[in-house]
C-alpha positions in Angstrom: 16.1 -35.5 -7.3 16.3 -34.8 -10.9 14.4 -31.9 -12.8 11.6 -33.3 -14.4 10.7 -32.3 -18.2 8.1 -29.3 -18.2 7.0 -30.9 -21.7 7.1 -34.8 -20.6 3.6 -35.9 -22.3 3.1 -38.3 -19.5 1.6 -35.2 -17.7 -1.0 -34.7 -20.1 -3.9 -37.0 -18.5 -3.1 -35.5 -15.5 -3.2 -32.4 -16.5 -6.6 -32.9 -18.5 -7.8 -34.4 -15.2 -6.6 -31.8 -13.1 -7.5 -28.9 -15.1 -11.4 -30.1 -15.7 -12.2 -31.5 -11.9 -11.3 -28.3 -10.7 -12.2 -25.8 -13.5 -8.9 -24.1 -13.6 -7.2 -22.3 -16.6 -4.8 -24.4 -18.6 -2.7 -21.2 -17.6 -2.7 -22.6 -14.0 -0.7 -25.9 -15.0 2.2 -23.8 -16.1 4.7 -24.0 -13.7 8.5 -23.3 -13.0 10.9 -25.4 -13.2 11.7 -25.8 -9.6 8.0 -26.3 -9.1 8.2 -29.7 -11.0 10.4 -32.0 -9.6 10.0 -35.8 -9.3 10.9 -37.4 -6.3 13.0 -40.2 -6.0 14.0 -43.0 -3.3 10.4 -42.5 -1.1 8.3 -44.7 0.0 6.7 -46.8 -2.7 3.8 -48.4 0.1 3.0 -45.5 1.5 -0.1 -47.4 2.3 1.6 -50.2 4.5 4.9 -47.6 5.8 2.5 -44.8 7.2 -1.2 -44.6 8.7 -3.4 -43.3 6.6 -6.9 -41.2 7.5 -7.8 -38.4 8.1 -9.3 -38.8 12.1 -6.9 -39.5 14.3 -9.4 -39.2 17.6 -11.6 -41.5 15.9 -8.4 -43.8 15.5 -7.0 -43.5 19.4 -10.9 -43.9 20.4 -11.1 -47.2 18.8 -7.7 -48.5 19.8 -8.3 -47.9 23.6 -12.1 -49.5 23.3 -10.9 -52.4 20.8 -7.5 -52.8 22.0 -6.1 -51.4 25.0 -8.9 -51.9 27.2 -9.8 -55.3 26.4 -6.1 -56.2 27.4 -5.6 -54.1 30.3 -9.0 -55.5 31.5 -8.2 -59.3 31.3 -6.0 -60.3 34.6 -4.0 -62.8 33.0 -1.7 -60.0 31.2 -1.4 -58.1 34.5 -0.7 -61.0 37.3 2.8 -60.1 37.4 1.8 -56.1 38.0 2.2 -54.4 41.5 -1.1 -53.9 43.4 -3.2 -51.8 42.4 -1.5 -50.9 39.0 -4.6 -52.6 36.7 -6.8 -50.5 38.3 -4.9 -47.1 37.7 -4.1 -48.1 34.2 -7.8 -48.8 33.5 -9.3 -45.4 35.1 -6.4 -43.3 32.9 -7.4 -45.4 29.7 -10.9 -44.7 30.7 -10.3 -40.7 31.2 -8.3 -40.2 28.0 -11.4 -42.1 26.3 -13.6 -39.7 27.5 -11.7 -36.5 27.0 -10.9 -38.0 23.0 -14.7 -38.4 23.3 -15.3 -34.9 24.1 -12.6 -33.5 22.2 -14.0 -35.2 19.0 -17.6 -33.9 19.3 -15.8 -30.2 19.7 -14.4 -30.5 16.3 -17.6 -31.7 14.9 -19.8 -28.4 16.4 -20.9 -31.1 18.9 -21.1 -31.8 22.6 -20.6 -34.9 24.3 -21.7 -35.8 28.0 -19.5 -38.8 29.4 -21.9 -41.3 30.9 -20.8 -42.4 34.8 -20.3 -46.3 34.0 -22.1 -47.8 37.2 -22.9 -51.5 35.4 -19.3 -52.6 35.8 -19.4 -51.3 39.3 -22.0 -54.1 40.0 -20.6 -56.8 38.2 -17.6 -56.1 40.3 -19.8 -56.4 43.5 -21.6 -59.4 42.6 -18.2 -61.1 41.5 -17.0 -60.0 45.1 -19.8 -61.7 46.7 -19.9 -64.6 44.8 -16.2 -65.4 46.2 -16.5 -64.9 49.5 -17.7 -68.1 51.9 -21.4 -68.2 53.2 -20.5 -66.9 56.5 -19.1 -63.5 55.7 -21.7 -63.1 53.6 -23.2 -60.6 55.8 -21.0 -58.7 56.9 -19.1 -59.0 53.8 -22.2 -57.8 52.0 -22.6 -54.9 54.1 -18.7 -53.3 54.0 -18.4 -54.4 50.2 -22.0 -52.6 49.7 -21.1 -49.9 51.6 -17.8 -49.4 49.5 -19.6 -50.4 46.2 -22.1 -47.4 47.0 -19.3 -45.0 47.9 -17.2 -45.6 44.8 -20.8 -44.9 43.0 -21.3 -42.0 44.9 -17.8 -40.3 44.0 -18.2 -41.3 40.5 -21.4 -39.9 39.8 -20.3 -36.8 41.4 -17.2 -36.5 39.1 -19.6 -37.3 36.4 -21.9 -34.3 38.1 -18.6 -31.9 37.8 -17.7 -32.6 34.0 -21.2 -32.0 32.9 -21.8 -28.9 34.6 -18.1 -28.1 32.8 -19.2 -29.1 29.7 -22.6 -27.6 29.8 -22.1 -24.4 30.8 -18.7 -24.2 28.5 -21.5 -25.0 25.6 -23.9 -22.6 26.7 -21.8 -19.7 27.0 -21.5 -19.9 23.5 -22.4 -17.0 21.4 -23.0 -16.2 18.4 -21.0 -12.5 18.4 -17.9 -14.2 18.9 -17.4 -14.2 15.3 -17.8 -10.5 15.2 -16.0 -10.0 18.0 -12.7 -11.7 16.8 -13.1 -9.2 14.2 -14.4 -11.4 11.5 -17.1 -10.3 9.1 -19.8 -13.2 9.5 -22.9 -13.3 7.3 -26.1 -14.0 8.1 -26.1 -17.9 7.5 -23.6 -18.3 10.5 -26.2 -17.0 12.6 -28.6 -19.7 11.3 -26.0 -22.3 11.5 -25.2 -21.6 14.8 -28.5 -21.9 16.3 -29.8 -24.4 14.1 -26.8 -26.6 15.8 -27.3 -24.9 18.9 -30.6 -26.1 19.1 -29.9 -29.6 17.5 -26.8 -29.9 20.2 -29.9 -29.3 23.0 -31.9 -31.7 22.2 -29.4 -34.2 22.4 -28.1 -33.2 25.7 -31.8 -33.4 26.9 -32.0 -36.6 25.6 -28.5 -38.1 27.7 -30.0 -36.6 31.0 -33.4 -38.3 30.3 -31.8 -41.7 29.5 -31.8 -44.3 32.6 -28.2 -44.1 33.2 -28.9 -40.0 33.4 -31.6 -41.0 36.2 -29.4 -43.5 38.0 -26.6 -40.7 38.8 -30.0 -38.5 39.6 -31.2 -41.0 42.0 -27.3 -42.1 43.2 -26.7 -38.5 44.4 -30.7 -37.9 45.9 -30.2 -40.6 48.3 -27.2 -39.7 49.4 -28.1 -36.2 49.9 -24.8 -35.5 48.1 -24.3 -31.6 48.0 -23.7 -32.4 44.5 -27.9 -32.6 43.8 -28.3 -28.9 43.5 -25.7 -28.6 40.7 -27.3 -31.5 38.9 -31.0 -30.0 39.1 -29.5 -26.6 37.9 -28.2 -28.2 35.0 -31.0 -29.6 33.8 -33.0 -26.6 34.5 -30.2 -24.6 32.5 -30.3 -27.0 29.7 -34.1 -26.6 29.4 -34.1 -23.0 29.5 -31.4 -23.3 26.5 -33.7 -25.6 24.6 -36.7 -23.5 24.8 -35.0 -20.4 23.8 -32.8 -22.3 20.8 -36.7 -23.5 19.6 -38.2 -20.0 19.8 -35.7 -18.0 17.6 -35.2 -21.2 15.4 -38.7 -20.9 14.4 -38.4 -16.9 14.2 -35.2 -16.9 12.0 -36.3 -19.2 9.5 -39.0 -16.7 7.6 -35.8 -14.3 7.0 -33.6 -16.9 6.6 -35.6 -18.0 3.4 -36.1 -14.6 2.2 -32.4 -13.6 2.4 -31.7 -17.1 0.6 -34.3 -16.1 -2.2 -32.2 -12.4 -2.2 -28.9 -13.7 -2.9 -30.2 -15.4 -5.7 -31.9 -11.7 -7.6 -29.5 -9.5 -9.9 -28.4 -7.2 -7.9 -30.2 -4.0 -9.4 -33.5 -6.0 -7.8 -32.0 -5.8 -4.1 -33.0 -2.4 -3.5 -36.4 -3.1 -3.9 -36.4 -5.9 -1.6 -34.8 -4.2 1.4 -37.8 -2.6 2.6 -39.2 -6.1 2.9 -36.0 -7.4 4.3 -36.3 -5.3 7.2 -40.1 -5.6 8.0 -39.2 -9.5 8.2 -36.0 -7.9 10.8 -38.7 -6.1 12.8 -41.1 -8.7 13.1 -38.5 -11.2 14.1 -37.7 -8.6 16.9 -41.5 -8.3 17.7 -42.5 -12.0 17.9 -39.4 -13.8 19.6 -39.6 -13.9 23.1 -35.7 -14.2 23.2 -34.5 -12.9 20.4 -35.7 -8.9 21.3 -32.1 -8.2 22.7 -30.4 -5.3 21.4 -27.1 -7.4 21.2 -28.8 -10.3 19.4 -30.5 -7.8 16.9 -27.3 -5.9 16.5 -25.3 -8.7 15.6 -27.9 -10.2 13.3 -28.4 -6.8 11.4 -24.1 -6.3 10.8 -24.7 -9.8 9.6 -26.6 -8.3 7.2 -24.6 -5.7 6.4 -21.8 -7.7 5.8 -23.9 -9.9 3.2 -25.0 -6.8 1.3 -21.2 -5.8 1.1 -20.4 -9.2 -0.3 -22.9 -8.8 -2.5 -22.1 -5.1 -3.8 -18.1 -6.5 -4.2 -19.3 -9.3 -6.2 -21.4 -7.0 -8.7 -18.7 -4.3 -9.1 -15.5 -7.2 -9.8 -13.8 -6.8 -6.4 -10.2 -6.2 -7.4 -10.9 -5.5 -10.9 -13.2 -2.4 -10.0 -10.4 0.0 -11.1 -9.8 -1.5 -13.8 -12.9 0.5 -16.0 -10.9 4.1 -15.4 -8.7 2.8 -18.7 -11.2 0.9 -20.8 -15.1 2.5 -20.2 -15.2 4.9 -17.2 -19.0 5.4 -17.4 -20.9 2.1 -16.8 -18.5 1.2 -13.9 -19.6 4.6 -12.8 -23.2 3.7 -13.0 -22.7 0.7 -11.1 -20.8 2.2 -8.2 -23.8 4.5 -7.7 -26.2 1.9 -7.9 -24.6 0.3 -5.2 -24.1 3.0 -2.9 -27.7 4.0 -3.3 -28.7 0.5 -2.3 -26.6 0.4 0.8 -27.7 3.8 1.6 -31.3 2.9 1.1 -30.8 0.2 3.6 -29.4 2.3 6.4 -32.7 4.1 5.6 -34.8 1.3 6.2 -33.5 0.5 9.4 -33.8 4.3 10.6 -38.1 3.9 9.9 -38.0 1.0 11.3 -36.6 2.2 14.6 -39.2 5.2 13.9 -41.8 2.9 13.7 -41.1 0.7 16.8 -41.0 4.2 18.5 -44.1 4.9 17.6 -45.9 1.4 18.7 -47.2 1.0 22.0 -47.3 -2.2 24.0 -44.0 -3.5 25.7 -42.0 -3.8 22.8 -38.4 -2.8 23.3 -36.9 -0.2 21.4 -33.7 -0.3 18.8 -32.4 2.7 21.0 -28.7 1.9 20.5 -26.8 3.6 18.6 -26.5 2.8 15.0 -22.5 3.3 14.9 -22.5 -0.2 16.5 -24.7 -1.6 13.4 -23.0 0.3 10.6 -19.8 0.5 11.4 -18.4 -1.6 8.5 -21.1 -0.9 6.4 -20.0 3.0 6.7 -16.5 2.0 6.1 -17.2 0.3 2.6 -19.5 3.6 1.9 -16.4 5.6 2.2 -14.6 3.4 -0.1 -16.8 3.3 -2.7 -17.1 7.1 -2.4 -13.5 7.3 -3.7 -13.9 5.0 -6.4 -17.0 6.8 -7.4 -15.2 10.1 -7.0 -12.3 8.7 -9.0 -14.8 7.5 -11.8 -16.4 11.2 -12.1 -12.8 12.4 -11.8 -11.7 10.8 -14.6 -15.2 11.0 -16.9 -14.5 15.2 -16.2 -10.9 15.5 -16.9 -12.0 13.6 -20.4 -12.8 17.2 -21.4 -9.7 18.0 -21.5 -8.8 15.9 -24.1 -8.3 16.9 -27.6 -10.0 20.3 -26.5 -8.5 23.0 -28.5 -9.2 26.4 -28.0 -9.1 29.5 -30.8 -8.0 32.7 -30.8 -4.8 34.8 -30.0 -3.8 33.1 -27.2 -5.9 29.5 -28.1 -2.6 27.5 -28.4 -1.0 28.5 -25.4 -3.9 27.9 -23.5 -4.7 24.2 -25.5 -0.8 22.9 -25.1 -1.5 23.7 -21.1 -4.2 22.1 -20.8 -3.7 19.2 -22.8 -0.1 19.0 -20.6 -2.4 18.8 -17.2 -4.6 16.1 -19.0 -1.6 14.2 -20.0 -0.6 14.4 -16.1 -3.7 13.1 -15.1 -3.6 10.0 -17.2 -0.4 9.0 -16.4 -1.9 9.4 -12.2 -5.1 7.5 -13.0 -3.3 4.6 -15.1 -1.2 4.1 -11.6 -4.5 4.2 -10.0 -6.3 1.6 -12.4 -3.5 -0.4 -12.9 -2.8 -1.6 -9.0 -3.5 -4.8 -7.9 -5.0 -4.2 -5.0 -8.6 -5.0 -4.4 -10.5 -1.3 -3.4 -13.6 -3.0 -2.6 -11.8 -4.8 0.8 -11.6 -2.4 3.5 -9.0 -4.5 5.1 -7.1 -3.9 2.0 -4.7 -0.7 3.1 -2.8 -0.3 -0.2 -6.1 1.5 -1.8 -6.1 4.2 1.1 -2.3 4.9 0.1 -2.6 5.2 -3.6 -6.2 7.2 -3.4 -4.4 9.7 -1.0 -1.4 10.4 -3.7 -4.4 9.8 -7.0 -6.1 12.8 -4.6 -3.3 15.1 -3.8 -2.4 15.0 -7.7 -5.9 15.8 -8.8 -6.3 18.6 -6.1 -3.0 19.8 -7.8 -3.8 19.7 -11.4 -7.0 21.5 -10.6 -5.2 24.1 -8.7 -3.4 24.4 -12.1 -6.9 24.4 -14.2 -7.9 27.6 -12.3 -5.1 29.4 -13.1 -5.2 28.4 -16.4 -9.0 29.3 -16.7 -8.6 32.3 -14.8 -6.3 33.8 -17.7 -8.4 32.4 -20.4 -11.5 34.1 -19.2 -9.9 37.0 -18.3 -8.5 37.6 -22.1 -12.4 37.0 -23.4 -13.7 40.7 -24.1 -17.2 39.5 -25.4 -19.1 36.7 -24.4 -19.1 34.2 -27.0 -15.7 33.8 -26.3 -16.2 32.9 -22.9 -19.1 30.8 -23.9 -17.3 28.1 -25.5 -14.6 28.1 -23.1 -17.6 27.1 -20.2 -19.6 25.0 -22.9 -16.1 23.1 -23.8 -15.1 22.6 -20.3 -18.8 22.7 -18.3 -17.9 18.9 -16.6 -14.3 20.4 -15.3 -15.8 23.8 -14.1 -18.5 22.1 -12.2 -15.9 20.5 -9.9 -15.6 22.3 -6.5 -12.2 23.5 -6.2 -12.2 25.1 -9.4 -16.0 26.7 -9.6 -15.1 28.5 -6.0 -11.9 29.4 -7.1 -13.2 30.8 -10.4 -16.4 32.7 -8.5 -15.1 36.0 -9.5 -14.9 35.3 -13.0 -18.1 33.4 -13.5 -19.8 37.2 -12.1 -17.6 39.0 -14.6 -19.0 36.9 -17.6 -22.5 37.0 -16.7 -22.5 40.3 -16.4 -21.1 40.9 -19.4 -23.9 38.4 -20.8 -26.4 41.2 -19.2 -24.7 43.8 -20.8 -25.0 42.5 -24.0 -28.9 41.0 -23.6 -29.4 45.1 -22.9 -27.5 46.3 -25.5 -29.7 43.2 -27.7 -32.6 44.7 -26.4 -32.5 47.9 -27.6 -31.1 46.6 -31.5 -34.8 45.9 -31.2 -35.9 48.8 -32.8 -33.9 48.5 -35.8 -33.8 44.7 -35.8 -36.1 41.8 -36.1 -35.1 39.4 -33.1 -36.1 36.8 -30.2 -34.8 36.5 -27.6 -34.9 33.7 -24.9 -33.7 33.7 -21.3 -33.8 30.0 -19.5 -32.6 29.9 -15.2 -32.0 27.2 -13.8 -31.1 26.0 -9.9 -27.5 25.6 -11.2 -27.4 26.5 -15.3 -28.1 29.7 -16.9 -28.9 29.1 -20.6 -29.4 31.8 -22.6 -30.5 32.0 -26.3 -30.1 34.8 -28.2 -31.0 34.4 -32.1 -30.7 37.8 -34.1 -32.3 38.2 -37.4 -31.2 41.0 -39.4 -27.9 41.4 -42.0 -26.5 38.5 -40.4 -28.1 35.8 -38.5 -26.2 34.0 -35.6 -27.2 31.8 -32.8 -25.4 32.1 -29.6 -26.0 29.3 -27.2 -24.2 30.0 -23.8 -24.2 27.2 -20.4 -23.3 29.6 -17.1 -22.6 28.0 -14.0 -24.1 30.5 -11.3 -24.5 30.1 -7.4 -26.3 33.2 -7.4 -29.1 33.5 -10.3 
């Protein structure tokens, strides 16, 4: 094979083609060199050298009906077989027909219920008769009936045995297996399945209806085969099926049209709607005779959950979440919240409805398991988002420490210390914001790794920040000074580790602030002044404007657990 020109301009319609049929970016057609090669010396018919298609069961199914059995069948290809070989040859022809049969529904979601073929049977017995002379007719009548009836008889029973097989394989069918191969399945596979559950019924129904259905029911009835009871319990388990498959069908479909009309809102609407969304759950739970188990509704509801998680991924960027930390920290931020109170506000929703059924009377059941089984994913992707929301604020608070500079004797120690920990920070956060992995997917375990480093070095630098403070608060000797230091860095000293490491020294400046409103207060006498005191749950401000020889405003911000 010889390397093919990257730049060959016979490409270009192709890559025209290519590029608009399936959207991509004209990036996408670049490739590498060893990517690019033209083959040489294969087939140039491929058409005529190789079968082409894409169903090969439909292809064997049609030669053995068209072809092999049509030949197999005819006696004058098979004179010169041994005794009894025909026959053989035609029942294994026959079987492999029906498992392709059966096979090929599988792969299309279907079921398929081989008929027992009794026609042939009785063209075989007339044939018989026909060629026998008029005085054996009798008695050849009666053994060849009597041997017609019992090669009936075992046929419809085998038929008997591979539709109870089939039907009970189908029925056990359920739609947690998705969940349970540890798949996240959304709510429309739960549709789906029962919409073709129910579809797959009524065709069954319709095969054991259909005359040849009633000849193996009457075959069997006669003879008092032991095989009757399995036949009746199959169709009674087929019409148990098809009732329940009609009832939630006709349940499902009022939340199956309102979570279509919800994946179609912004997402800032969804919050609103998931009140409704699970009034439609609890109805559904109410009015469905089958559909009020606790593992049908607990399925159906982490269906849910997964949709909602889809959702949330898909308004924050999924792999490019991170990516605001470098560019603008604070509408990502927004976001982030947004979702979590949405998903939190769903959790809530389900906890009144629970409430609510508790309260009903009647014989309702009750959502008494427990909800770790519901939100067990959903509580995963909540702890996710709580780090990227904590990295967000993380980052939006150490911001502070950039380009602060602080005055004084000691100002430019403590800026160049400061400004060094911020510097360390960036360069942990750009690791963080510049990974590729996706922190939205909880089955993405690179995030947990690099958030447990991103952690350990912010724990770190603010270990450093309280020392850091510590001395700088220390140094102040009146309270302006230590004013600016908490109104400069307010967003830094509100985060935990630091404002209970620096406890001590938030007492010593506010009482130092008291100090100084008591030595204000009794300036009074000399001085014109007002003076303002504002408390707060978790700011002190307090204004203290002077008028006299000088006028100055002091505006101070105290963080305090204790006023």
């Amino acid at each position: 094979m010889d390397m093919m020109d990257p730049k060959d301009e016979r490409l270009d319609p192709l890559m025209n083609f290519t590029i608009k049929s399936f959207r991509l970016d004209p990036e996408k057609w670049r490739v590498s060199e060893e990517e690019g090669m033209r083959v040489e010396h294969g087939p140039t018919t491929v058409e005529t050298e190789a079968v082409p298609g894409d169903d090969a069961l439909g292809l064997f199914i049609a030669l053995t009906e068209e072809l092999a059995l049509p030949l197999i069948g005819n006696g004058k290809n098979c004179s010169d077989w041994p005794q009894g070989m025909q026959e053989e040859m035609l029942r294994q022809m026959k079987l492999l027909k029906k498992q392709a049969l059966v096979v090929q529904a599988q792969t299309q979601g279907r079921i398929f219920l081989p008929q027992c073929d009794l026609h042939e049977d009785a063209c075989y017995l007339e044939r018989s008769l026909d060629q026998k002379d008029q005085s054996e007719n009798n008695l050849g009548d009666i053994i060849l009936r009597s041997t017609i009836q019992s090669k009936d008889l075992q046929a419809c029973e085998s038929t008997i045995i591979e539709w109870a097989e089939l039907v009970d394989e189908f029925l056990k069918q359920d739609s947690s297996e998705l969940l349970l191969e540890r798949t996240r399945p959304m709510p429309i596979e739960e549709f789906n399945f029962w919409e073709s559950r129910l579809e797959n019924l009524v065709f069954i129904d319709k095969k054991l209806k259909s005359t040849k259905a009633q000849q193996v029911v009457a075959i069997v009835e006669n003879a008092e085969s032991v095989y009757a009871p399995i036949l009746q319990q199959v169709y009674s388990s087929v019409q148990s099926a098809l009732n329940e498959a009609e009832d939630i069908t006709r349940n499902l479909k009022p939340l199956q049209e309102l979570l279509e009309k919800l994946q179609t809102m912004d997402y800032p609407q969804l919050r609103d709607q998931v009140e409704t969304m699970m009034k439609e759950v609890l109805l559904l739970w109410t009015r469905s005779q089958f559909y009020c188990k606790p593992c049908r509704i607990v399925v159906l509801i982490q269906e849910i959950c997964n949709l909602f998680i889809e959702l949330s991924r898909s308004f924050l960027g999924r792999g490019q979440v991170l990516k605001g930390l470098l560019s603008d920290p604070a509408p990502v931020l927004e976001s982030v919240c947004l979702c979590i109170a949405t998903l939190e506000r769903l959790k809530e929703c389900f906890r009144d409805c629970r409430a609510e059924l508790d309260t009903q009377g009647g014989n309702n059941p009750k959502w008494d398991f427990p909800s770790m089984l519901i939100f067990i994913h959903l509580d995963q992707f909540l702890k996710r988002l709580d780090n990227i929301r904590e990295g967000y604020r993380v980052t939006l608070d150490m911001a502070h420490l950039d380009q602060a500079i602080l005055g004084g004797i000691n100002g430019k120690k403590w800026t160049g210390l400061i400004q060094n920990k911020y510097t360390h920070f960036f360069h942990h956060m750009t690791i963080l914001a510049k990974s590729k992995c996706d922190a939205t997917d909880c089955h993405d375990q690179e995030f947990p790794e690099l958030w447990a480093q991103f952690d350990a070095q912010v724990k770190g630098i603010e270990n450093s920040l309280v020392d850091i403070f510590s001395s700088a608060l220390q140094t102040c000797t009146i309270s302006t000074s230590a004013g600016k230091i908490v109104l400069m860095f307010g967003a830094v000293l509100r985060r935990p580790l630091i404002l209970n490491n620096l406890h001590c020294h938030f007492n010593s400046v506010w009482n130092m602030i008291l100090t100084e409103v008591n030595q204000t207060e009794h300036l009074t006498l000399l001085t014109p002044h007002i003076l303002l005191v504002c408390l707060s749950k978790d700011t002190t401000i307090i204004l203290i404007v002077q008028v006299g020889y000088t006028s100055t405003v002091q505006v101070f911000k105290f963080l305090n657990n204790n006023k």
